[in-house]
N, C-alpha and C positions, 0 to 999 in steps of 0.2 A: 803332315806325317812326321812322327817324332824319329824314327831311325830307319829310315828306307834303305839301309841296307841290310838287314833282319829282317829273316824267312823263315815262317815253320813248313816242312813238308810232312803232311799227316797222312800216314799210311796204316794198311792192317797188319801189315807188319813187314820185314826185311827176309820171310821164308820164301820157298819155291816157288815160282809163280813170275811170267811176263810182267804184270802189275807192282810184284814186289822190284824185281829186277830192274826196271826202270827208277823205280822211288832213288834205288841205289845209285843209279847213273846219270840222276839229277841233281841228288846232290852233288858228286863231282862236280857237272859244267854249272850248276851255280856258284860252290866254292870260287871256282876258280874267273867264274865271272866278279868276283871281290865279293861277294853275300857272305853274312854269319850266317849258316846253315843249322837247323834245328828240326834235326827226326825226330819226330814225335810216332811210337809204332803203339796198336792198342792189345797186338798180344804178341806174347814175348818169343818169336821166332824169327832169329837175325842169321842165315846164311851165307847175304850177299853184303861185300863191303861198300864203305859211305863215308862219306865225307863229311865236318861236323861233331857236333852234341847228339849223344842219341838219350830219347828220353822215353825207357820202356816202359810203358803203365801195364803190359803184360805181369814184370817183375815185380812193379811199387806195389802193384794191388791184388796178389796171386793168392791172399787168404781170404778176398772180399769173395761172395756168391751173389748170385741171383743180381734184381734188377738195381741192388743198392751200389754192386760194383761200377755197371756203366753209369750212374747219378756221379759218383765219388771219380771215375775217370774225368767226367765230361766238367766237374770241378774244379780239379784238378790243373785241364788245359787252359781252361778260363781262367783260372791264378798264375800257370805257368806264360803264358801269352803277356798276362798284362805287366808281370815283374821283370818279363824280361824284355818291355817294350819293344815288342814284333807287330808290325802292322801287315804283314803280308804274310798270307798262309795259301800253299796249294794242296790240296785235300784230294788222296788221289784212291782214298776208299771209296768199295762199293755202297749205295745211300737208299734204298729201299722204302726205308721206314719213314713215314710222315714225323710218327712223335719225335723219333731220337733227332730226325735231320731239323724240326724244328728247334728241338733243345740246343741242337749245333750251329743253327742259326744265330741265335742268342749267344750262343759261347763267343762266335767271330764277331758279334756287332758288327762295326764302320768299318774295320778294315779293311783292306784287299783281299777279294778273296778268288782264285781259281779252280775251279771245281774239274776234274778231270774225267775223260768218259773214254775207257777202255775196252769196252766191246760195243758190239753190233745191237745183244740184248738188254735193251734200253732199261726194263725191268730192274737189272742191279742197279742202277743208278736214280731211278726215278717212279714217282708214285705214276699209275696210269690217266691218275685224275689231272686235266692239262690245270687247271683253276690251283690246285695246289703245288703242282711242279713251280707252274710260274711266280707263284707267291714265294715259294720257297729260294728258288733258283733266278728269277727273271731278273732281279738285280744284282746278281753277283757281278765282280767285274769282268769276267770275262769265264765264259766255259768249252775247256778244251778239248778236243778232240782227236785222236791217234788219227782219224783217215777220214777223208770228205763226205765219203759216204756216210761215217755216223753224225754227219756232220749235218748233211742233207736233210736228217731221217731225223737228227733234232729241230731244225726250223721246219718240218714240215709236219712233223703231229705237236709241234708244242708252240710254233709259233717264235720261238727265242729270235732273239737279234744279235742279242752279248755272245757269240760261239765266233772260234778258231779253231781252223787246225794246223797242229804242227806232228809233225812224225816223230815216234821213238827212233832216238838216236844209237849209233852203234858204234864199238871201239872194234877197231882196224888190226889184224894181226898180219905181219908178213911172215915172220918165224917158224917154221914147221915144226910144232912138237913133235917128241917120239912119241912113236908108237903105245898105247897103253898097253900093258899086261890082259892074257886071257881074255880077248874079244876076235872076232872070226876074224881070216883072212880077207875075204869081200865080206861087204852089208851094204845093206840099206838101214839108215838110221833115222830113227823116233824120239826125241826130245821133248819130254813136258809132264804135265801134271796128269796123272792116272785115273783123266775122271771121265769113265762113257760116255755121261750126257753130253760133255761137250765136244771130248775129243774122238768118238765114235771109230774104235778101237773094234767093232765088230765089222766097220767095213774094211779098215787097214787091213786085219787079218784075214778077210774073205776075199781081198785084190791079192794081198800078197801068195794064198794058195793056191790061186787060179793062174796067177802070172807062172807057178813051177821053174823059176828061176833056181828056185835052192837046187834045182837038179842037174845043175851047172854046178854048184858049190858060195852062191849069194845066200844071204840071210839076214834074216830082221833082227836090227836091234833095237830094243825100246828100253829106253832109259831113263827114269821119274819115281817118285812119289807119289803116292795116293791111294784116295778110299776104294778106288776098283782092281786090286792087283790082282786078287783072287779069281775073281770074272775072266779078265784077262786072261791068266794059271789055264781055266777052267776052258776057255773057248782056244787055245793054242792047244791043248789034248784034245779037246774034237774034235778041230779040225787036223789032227796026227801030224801037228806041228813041230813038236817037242824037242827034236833032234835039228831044226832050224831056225828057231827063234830063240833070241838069248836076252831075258830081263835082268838090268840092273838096276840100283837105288838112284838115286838123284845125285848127280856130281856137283861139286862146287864150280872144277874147272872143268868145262864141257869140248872147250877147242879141240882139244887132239880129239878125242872122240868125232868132233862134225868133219876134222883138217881128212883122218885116213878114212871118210865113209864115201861110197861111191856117190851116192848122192843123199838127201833128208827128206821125210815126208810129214805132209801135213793132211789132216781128214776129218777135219771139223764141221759139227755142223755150223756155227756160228765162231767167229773174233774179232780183234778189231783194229790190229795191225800188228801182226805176227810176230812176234821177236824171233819165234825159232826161224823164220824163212830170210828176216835179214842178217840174223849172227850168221847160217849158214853161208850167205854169197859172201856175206865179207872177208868169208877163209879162203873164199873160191871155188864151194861147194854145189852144186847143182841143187835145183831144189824142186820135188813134185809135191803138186798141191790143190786139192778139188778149190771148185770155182764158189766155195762159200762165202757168207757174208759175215765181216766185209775184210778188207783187206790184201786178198791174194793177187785179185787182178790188178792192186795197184801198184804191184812189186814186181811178177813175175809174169815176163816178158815170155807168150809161147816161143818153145823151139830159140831162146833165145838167150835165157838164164835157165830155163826150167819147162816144164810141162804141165799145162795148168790145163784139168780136167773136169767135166758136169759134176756136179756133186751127188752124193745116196744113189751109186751107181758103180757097183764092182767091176763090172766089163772093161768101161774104157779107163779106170785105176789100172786094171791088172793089165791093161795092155802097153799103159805108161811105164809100169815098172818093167816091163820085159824091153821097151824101146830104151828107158836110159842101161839098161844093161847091154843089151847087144848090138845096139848102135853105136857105134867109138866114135863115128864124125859127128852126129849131133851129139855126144856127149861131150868131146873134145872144145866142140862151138861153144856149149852151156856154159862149161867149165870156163871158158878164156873170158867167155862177158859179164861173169859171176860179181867179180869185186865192182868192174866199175859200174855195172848197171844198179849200185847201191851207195856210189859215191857220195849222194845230193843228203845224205844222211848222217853223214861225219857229227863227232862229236862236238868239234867247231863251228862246223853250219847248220847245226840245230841249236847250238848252245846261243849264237847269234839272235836267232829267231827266238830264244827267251828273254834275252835282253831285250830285244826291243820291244816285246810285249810288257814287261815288267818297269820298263821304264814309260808306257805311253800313260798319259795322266786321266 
C-alpha cells in the first residue's frame, strides 16, 4: 500500500439525510484518527460539516446531462484516486444498479474498499441476484453495517463472510441551548426527511389524533425536507390538525429543537440504525419509536429510555404518546437514562472501532 493513511469517503452527497450526516461525522473521527480525508460527494448538496478536501462532482460536472455525466463522474474518481494515491475508500452510497456498481468496481480496483449499508432495505444497496451481489461485493474488504440485524439479513440471503458492524456514532451535548423562536410551548418532535414511503407520516398523524393530547395544549412538531410536504399539509387538514401541528424546513442545528421537546418520534416502516433516536438521548431526550426493522430495538430500552411500540398500528402509538405525556415518573425515568443508555456510541468509541478495522490487514 503506497499511503495508508489516504481515505476517500464516497457519498451522495453532504445534504439532509442520516446517510449524509454520518459521511459528515466520519470524516471527523477519521481526520482526527491522523487519515487525509477525501469527500468525494456526487451531487452537489453539502448542509452538514466535514472534515477534509471536499470534492463536489455535483458542481465540476453541473452542465454535463444524461448518462454521459455519470461515465465522466465515474472518470473522474478514477483519475482523482489514482493522482492522489488513496488506497482506501469507504463508499457509503446507495448501490442498486449492476452496471454502474460494476463500473465502480473497476474504478476502485485493488484497493481497500468498505462498502456501507444503511438501512434494513437491502434493495438500495444490492442487486436481488445473490450470484451478482457476491461477484460484485463478496470481495470487498470488508462490508459494514449500522446494526446486526442488517448484518444478519446480509450473511443470510447472500451468503457474505466479509460483514461488520459498527453503530453510527454520536456527538454528546451537555449545554442547554435556548430556546428557539416561534415553536409551541409543549411538543412532541419529528425530525427527518419528508418521505411517506419510508417515514409513514400517515401513521404519526393518525396516533398523534387519537392520543388528543393537543387537548392539553401538546403538539406535533415535524421538522425536514422533502418530496412529501404537501401530503403531509394535506392529511394534517383532514384529520382538523391545523391548529396543532406545526411544519418547519430542515435545520442545520437541530439540538435546541430535540434539547426543549418533550420527547421525539420515530414511525418507520423500515431503517437501519436511526440517528434521529440516538442524537435525541444524547440530549437526554426520551425517545418513542415503533418496533420496525431494524434498529429500534437495539437502542431503545422499553420504559427505560423510551417506549418502543408494534409497528403499522395507531392504537398502541397513540397510547404511547398520551403515556410519555401524562406519566411524569416514567417520563422523569426515560429522561434520566437517556444519555447514558447511549453512551457505548461516543464519537471516541466508535472512532476506535474504525481504527481497528482499517488498520486489520
Amino acid at each position: 500500500m503506497k499511503n495508508n493513511n489516504k481515505i476517500a469517503i464516497v457519498s451522495a452527497s453532504l445534504g439532509v439525510g442520516g446517510a449524509e450526516r454520518f459521511a459528515g461525522l466520519l470524516s471527523f473521527m477519521l481526520h482526527d484518527l491522523g487519515y487525509e480525508v477525501h469527500n468525494i460527494i456526487i451531487l452537489d448538496q453539502v448542509d452538514y460539516d466535514y472534515k477534509g478536501t471536499l470534492v463536489n462532482l455535483g458542481k465540476l460536472f453541473a452542465n454535463e446531462k444524461g448518462i454521459f455525466r455519470a461515465v465522466k463522474k465515474g472518470k473522474y474518481i478514477a483519475k482523482y484516486l489514482a493522482e492522489n494515491d488513496i488506497e482506501m475508500v469507504i463508499d457509503n452510497r446507495s448501490r442498486p444498479t449492476i452496471a454502474r456498481e460494476l463500473l465502480t468496481k473497476w474504478i476502485y480496483g485493488n484497493r481497500k474498499v468498505y462498502y456501507f449499508f444503511h438501512s434494513s432495505n437491502l434493495q438500495m444497496y444490492l442487486t436481488n441476484s445473490v450470484f451478482w451481489a457476491k461477484y460484485i461485493f463478496g470481495k470487498a474488504t470488508k462490508l459494514v453495517c449500522v446494526s446486526s440485524e442488517i448484518e444478519e439479513k446480509l450473511k443470510n440471503k447472500y451468503q457474505f463472510t466479509n460483514t461488520k458492524t459498527i453503530y453510527n456514532p454520536i456527538v454528546f451535548t451537555e449545554k442547554v441551548a435556548e430556546k428557539p423562536a416561534a415553536i409551541p410551548e409543549k411538543y412532541i418532535l419529528f425530525f427527518g426527511r419528508l418521505e411517506e414511503k419510508i417515514k409513514n407520516f400517515s401513521l404519526l398523524l393518525n396516533a398523534f389524533s387519537k392520543s388528543k393530547v393537543y387537548q392539553n395544549g401538546t403538539k406535533l412538531l415535524i421538522i425536514g425536507d422533502g418530496s412529501d410536504k404537501d401530503f403531509i399539509l394535506t392529511k394534517i387538514a383532514a384529520l382538523q390538525l391545523k391548529n396543532h401541528v406545526q411544519v418547519l424546513p430542515f435545520q442545520k442545528n437541530i439540538t435546541p429543537y430535540i434539547q426543549h421537546a418533550r420527547c421525539t418520534i420515530l414511525t418507520s416502516h423500515f431503517e437501519g440504525f436511526p440517528m434521529a433516536i440516538i442524537e435525541s438521548l444524547a440530549v437526554g431526550t426520551p425517545v418513542i419509536s415503533v418496533d420496525c426493522e431494524t434498529g429500534p430495538k437495539e437502542i431503545i430500552q422499553n420504559n427505560f429510555n423510551g417506549l418502543l411500540v408494534p409497528n403499522h398500528d395507531d392504537i398502541p402509538l397513540s397510547e404511547a404518546i398520551k403515556t410519555m405525556i401524562e406519566n411524569e415518573k416514567l417520563y422523569q425515568t426515560c429522561k434520566n437514562n437517556a444519555q447514558k443508555s447511549v453512551e457505548h456510541l461516543s464519537l471516541t468509541t466508535i472512532a476506535q472501532q474504525w481504527k481497528q478495522l482499517l488498520s486489520e490487514k
